[in-house]
DSSP file (Angstrom, degrees, kcal/mol; ACC not computed):
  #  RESIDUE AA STRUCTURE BP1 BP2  ACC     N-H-->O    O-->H-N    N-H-->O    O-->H-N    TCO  KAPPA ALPHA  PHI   PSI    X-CA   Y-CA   Z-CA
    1    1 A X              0   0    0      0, 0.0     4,-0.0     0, 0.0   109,-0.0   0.000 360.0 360.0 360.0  98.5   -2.0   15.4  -17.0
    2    2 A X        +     0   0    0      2,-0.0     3,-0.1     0, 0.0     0, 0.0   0.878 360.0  97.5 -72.4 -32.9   -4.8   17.5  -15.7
    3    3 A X  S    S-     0   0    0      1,-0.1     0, 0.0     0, 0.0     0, 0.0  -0.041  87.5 -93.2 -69.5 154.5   -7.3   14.3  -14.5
    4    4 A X        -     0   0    0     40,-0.1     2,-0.3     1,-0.0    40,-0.1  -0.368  41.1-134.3 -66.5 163.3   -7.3   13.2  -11.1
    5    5 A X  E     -a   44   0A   0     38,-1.0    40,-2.9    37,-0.3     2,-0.5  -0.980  20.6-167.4-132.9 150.1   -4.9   10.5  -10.5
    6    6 A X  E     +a   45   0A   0     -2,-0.3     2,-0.3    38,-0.3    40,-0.2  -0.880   7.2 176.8-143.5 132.4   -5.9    7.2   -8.5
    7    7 A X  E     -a   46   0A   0     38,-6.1    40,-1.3    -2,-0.5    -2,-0.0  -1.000  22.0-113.3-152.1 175.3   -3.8    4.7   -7.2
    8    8 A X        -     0   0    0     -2,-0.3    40,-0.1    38,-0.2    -1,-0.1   0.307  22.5-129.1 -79.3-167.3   -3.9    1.2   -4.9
    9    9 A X  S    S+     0   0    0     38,-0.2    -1,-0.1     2,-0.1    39,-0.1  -0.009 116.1  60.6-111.9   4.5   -2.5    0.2   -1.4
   10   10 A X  S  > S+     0   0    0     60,-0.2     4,-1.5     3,-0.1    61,-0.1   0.822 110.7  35.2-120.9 -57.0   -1.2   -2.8   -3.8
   11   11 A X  H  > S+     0   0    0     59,-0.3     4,-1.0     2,-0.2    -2,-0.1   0.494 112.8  60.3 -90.1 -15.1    0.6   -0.5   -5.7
   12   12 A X  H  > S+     0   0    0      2,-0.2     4,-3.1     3,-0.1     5,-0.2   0.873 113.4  45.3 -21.6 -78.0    1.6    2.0   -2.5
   13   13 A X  H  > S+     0   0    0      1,-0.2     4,-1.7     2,-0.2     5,-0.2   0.897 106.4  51.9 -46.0 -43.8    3.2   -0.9   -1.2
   14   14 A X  H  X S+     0   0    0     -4,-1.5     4,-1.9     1,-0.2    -1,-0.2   0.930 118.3  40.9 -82.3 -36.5    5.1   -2.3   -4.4
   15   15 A X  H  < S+     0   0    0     -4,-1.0    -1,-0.2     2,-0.2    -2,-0.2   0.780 109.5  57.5 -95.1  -3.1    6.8    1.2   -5.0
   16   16 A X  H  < S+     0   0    0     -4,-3.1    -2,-0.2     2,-0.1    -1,-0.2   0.948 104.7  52.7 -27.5 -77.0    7.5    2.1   -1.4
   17   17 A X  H  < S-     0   0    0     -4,-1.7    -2,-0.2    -5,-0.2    -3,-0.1   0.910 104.3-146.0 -80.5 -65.4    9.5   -0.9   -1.0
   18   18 A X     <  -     0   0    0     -4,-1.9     2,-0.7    -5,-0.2    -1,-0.1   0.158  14.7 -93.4  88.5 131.4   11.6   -0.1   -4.0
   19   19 A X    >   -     0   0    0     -4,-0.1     3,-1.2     1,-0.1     6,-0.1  -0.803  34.9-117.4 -99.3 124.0   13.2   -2.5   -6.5
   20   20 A X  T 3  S+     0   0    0     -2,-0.7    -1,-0.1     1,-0.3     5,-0.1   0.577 111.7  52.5 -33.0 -45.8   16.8   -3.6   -5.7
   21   21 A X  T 3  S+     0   0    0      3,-0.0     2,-0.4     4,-0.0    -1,-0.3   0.261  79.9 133.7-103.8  48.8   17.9   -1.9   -9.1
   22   22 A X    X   -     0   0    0     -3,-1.2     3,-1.7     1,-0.1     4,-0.4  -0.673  56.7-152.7 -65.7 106.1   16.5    0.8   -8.4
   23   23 A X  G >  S+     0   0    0     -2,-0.4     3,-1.0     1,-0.3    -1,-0.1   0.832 100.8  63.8 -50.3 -42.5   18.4    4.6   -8.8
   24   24 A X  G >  S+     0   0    0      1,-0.3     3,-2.0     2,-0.2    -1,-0.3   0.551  76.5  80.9 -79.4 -13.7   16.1    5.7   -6.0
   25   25 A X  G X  S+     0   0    0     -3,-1.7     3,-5.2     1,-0.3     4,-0.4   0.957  80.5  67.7 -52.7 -63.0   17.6    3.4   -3.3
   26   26 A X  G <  S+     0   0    0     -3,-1.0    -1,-0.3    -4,-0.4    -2,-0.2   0.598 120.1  21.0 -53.5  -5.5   20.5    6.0   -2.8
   27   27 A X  G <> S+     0   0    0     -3,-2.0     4,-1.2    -4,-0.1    -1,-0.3  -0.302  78.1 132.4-130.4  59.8   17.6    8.2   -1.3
   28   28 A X  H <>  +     0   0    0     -3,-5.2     4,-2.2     1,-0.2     5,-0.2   0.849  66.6  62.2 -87.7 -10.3   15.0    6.2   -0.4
   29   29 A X  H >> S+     0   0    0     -4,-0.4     4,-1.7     2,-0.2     3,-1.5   0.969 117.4  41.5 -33.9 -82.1   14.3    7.7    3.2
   30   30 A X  H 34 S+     0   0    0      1,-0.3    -1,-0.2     2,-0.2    -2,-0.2   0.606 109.8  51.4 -41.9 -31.9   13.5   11.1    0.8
   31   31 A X  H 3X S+     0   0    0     -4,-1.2     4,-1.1    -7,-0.2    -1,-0.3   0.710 115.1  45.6 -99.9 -24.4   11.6    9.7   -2.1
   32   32 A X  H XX S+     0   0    0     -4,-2.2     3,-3.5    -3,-1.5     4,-1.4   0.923 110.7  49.4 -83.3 -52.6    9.2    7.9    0.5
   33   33 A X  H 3< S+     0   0    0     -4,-1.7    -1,-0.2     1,-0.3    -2,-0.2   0.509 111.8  53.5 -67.1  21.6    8.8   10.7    2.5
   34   34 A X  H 3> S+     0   0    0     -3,-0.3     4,-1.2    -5,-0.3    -1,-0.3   0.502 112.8  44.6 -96.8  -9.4    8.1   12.5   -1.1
   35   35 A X  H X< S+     0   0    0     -3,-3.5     3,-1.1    -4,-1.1     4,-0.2   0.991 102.3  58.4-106.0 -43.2    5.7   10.1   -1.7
   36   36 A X  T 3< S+     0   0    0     -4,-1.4     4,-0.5     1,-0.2     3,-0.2   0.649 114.1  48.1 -33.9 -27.3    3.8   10.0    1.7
   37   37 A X  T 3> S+     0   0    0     -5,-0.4     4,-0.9     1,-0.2     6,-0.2   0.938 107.7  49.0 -78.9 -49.3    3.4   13.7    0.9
   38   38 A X  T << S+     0   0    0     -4,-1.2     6,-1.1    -3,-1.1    -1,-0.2   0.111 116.7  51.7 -62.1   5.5    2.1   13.3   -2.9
   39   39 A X  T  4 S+     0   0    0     -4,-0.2    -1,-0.2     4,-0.2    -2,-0.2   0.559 113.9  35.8-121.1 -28.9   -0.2   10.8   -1.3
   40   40 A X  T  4 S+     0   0    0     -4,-0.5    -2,-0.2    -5,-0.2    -3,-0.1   0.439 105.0  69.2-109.1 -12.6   -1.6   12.8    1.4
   41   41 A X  S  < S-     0   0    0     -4,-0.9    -3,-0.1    -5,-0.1    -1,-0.1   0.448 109.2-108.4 -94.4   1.8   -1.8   16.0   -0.4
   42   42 A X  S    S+     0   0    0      2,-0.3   -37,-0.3   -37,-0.0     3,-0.2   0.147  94.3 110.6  97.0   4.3   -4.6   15.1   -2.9
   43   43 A X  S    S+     0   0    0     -6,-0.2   -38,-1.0     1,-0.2     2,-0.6   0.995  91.7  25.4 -61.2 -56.9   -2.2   14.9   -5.9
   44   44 A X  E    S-a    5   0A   0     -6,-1.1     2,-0.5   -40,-0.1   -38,-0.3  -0.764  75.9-156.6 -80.2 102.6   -2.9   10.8   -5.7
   45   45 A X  E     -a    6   0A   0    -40,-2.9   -38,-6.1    -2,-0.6     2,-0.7  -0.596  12.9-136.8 -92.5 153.1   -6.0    9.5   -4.3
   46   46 A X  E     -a    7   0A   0     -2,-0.5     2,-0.5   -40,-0.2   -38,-0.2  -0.832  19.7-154.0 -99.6 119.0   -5.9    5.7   -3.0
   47   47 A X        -     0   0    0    -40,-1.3   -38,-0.2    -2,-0.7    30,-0.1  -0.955  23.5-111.1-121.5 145.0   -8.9    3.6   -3.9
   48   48 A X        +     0   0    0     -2,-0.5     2,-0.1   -40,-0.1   -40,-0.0  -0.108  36.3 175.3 -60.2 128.0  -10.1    0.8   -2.0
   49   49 A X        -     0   0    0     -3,-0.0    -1,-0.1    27,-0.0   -40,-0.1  -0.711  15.6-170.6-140.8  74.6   -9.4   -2.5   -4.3
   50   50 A X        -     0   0    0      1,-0.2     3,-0.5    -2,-0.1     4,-0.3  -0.402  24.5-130.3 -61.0 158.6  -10.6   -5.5   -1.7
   51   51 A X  S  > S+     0   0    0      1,-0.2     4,-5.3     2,-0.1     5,-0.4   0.772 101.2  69.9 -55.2 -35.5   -9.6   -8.7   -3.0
   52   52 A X  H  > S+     0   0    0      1,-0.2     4,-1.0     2,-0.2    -1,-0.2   0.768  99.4  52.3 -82.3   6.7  -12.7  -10.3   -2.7
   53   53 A X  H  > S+     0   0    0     -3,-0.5     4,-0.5     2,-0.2    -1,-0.2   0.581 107.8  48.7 -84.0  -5.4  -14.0   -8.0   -5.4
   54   54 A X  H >4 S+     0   0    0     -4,-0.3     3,-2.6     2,-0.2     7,-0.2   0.952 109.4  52.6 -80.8 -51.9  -11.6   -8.7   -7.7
   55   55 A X  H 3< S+     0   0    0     -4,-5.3     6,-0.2     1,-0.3    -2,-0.2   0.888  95.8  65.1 -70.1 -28.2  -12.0  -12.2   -7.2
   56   56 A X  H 3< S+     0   0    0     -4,-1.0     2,-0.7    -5,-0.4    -1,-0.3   0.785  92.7  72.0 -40.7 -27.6  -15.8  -12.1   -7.7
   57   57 A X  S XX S-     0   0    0     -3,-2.6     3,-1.8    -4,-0.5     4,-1.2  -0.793  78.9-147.7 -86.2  86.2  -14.9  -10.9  -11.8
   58   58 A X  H 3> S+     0   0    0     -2,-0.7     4,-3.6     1,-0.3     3,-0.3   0.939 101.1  47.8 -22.7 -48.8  -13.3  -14.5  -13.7
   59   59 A X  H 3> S+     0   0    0      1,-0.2     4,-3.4     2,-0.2    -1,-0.3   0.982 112.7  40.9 -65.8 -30.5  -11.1  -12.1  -15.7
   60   60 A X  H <> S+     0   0    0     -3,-1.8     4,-0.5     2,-0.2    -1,-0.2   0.842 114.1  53.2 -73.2 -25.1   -9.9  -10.0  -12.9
   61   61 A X  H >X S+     0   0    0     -4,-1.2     4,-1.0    -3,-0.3     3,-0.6   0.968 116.8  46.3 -84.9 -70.3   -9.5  -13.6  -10.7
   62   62 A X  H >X S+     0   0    0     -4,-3.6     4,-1.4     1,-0.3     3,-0.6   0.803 111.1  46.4 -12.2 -61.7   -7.3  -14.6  -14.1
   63   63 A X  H 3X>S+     0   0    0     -4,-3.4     4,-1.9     1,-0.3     5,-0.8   0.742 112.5  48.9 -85.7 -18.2   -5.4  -11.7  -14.3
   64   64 A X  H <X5S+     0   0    0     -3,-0.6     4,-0.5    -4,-0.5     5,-0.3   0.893 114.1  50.1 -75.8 -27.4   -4.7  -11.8  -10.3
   65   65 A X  H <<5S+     0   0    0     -4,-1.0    -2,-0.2    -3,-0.6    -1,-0.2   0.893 120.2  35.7-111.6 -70.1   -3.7  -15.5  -11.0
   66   66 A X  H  <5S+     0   0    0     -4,-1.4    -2,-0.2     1,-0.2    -3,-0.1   0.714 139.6   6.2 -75.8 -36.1   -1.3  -14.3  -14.1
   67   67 A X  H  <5S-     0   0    0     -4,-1.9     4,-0.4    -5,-0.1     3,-0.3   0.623 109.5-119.4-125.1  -7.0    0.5  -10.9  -13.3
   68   68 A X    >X< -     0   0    0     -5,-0.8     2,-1.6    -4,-0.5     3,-1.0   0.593  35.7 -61.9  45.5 152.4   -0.9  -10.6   -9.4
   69   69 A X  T 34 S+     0   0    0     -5,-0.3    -1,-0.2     1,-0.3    -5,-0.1  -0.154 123.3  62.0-106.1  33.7   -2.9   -8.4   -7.6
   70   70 A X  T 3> S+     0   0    0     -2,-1.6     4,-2.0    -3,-0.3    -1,-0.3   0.764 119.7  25.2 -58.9 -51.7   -0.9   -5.4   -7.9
   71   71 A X  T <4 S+     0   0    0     -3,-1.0     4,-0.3    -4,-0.4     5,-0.2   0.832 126.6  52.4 -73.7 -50.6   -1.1   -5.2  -11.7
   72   72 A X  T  X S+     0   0    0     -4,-0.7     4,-1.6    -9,-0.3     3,-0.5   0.884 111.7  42.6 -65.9 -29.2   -4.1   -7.0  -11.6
   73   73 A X  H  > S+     0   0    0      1,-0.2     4,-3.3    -5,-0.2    -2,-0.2   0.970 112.0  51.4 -65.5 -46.1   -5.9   -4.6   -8.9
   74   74 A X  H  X S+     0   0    0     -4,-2.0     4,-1.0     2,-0.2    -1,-0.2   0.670 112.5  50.1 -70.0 -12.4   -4.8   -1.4  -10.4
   75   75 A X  H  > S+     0   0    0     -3,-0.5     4,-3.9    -4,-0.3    -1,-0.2   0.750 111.8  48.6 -82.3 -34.4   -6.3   -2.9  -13.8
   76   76 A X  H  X S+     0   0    0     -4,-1.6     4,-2.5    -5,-0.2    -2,-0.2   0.953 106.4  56.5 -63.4 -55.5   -9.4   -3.7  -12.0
   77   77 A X  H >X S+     0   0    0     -4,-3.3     3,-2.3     1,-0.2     4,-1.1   0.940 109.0  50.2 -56.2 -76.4   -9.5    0.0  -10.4
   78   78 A X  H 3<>S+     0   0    0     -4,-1.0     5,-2.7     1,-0.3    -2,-0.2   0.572  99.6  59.6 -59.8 -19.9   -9.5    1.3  -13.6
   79   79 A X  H ><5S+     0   0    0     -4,-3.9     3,-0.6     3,-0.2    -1,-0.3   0.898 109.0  45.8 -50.6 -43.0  -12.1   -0.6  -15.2
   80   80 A X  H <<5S+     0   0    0     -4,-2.5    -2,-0.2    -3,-2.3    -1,-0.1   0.813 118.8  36.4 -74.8 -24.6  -14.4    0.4  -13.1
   81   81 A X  T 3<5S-     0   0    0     -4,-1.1    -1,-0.2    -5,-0.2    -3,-0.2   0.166 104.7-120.6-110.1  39.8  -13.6    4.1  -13.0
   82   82 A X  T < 5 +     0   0    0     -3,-0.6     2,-0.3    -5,-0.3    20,-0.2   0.915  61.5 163.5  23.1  83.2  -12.6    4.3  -17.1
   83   83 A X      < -     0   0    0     -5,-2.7    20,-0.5    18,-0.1     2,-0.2  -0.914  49.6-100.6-133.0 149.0   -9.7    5.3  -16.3
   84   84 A X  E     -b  103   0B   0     -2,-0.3     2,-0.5    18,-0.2    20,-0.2  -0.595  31.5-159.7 -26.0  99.2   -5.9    5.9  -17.5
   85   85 A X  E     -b  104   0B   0     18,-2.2    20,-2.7    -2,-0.2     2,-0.6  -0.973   3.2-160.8-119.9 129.4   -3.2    3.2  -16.4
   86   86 A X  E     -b  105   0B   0     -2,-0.5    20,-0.2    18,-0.2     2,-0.2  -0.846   9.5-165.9-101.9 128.4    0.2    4.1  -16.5
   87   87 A X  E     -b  106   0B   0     18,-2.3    20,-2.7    -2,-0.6    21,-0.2  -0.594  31.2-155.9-106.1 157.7    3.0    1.5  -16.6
   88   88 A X  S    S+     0   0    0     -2,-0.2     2,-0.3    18,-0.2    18,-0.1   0.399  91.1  19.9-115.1  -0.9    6.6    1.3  -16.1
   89   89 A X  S    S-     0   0    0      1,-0.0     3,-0.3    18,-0.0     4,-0.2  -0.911  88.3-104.4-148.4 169.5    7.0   -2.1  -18.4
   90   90 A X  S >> S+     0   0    0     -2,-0.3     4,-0.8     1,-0.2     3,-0.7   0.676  85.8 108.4 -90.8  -6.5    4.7   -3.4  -21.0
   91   91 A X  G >4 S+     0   0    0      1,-0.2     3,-0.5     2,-0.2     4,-0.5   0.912  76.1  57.0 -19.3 -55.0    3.2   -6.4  -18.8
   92   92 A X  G >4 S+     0   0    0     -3,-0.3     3,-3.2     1,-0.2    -1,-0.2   0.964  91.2  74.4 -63.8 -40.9   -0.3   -4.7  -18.4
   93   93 A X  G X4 S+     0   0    0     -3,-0.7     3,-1.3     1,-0.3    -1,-0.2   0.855  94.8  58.1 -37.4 -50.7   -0.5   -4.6  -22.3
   94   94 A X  G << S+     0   0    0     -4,-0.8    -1,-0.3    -3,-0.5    -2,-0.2   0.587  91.3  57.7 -37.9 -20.7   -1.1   -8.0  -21.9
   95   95 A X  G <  S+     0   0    0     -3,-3.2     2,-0.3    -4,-0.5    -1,-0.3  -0.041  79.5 129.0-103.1  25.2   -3.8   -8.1  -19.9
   96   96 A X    <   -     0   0    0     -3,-1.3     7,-0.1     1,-0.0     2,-0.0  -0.760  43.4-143.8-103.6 158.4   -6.1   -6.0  -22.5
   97   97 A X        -     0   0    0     -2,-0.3     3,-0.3     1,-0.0    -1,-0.0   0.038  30.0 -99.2 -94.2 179.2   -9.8   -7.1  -23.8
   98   98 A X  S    S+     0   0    0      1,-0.1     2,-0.4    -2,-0.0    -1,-0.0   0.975 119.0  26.6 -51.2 -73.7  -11.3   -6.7  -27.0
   99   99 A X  S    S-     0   0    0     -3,-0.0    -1,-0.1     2,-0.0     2,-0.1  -0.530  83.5-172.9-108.6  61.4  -13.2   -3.9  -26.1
  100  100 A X        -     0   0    0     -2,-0.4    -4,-0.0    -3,-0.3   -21,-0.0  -0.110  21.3-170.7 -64.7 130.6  -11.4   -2.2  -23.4
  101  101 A X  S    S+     0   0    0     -2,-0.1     2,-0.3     2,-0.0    -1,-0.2   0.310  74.2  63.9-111.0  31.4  -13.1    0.5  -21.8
  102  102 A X  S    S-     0   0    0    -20,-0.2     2,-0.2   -17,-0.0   -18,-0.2  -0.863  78.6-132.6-126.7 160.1   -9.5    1.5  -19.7
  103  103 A X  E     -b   84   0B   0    -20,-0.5   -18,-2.2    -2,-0.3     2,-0.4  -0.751  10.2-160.7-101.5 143.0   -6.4    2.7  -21.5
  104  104 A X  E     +b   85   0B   0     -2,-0.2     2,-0.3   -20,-0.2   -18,-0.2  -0.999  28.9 166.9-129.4 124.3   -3.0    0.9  -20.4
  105  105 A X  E     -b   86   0B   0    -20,-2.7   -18,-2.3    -2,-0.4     2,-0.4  -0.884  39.6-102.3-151.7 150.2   -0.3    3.7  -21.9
  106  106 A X  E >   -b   87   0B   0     -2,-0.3     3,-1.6   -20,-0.2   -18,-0.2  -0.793  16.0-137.8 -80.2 127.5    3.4    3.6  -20.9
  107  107 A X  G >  S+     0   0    0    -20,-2.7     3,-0.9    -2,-0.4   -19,-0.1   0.617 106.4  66.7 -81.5 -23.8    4.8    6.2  -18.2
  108  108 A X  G 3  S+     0   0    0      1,-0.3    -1,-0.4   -21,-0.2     4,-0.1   0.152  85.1  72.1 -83.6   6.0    7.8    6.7  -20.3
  109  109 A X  G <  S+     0   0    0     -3,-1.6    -1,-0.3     2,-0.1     2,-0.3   0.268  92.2  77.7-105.6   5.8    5.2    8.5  -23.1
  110  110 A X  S <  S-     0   0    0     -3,-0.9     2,-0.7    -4,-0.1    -3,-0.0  -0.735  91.8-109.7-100.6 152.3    5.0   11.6  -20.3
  111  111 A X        -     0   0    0     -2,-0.3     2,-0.5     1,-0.0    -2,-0.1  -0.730  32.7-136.9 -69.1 127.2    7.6   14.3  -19.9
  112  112 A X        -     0   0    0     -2,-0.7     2,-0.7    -4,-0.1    -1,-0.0  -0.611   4.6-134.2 -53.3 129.5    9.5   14.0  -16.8
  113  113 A X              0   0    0     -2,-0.5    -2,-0.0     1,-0.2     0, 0.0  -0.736 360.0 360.0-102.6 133.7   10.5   16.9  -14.6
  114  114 A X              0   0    0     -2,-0.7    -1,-0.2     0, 0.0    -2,-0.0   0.725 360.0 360.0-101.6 360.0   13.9   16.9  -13.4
């Protein structure tokens, strides 16, 4: 993946914090300060997703309503910038249009490096 890669403060937050069955727990001191690094170092940019523009959109207001405004803001970001969203579950499939002009693609379709 050559393209720049963009992510929230909604989504910052949710994978910071780490989910209780998480593998990453046994070093999570290390894996945030590897992502504070990947974060500051221009591999990731963070874009600004206020709420109150999301809630200005009915669909986006929906989807914040249905999946919440991680999933829905990072859906949101990438509508606007026709952009690439990578998932760790299929939930975002749900949340796709007729005529979607972002792609919602599963993170498990990349290589990993180990």
């Amino acid at each position: 993946m050559r393209q720049p890669s963009f992510t929230t403060a909604h989504v910052i937050s949710e994978v910071l914090k780490l989910r209780e069955s998480s593998a990453l727990r046994k070093e999570e001191e290390l894996f945030r300060r590897n992502s504070l690094d990947l974060l500051t170092n221009g591999s990731v940019i963070e874009i600004s997703c206020p709420i109150m523009e999301v809630r200005r959109e009915e669909e986006f207001c929906d989807l914040t309503c249905r999946y919440g405004l991680t999933d829905a803001g990072v859906i949101f970001v990438a509508f606007k910038m026709r952009a690439l969203v990578l998932a760790d579950d299929q939930r975002p499939f749900q949340a796709y249009s007729v005529r979607p002009v972002y792609v919602i693609e599963l993170l498990e379709k990349y290589p990993q490096a180990d």
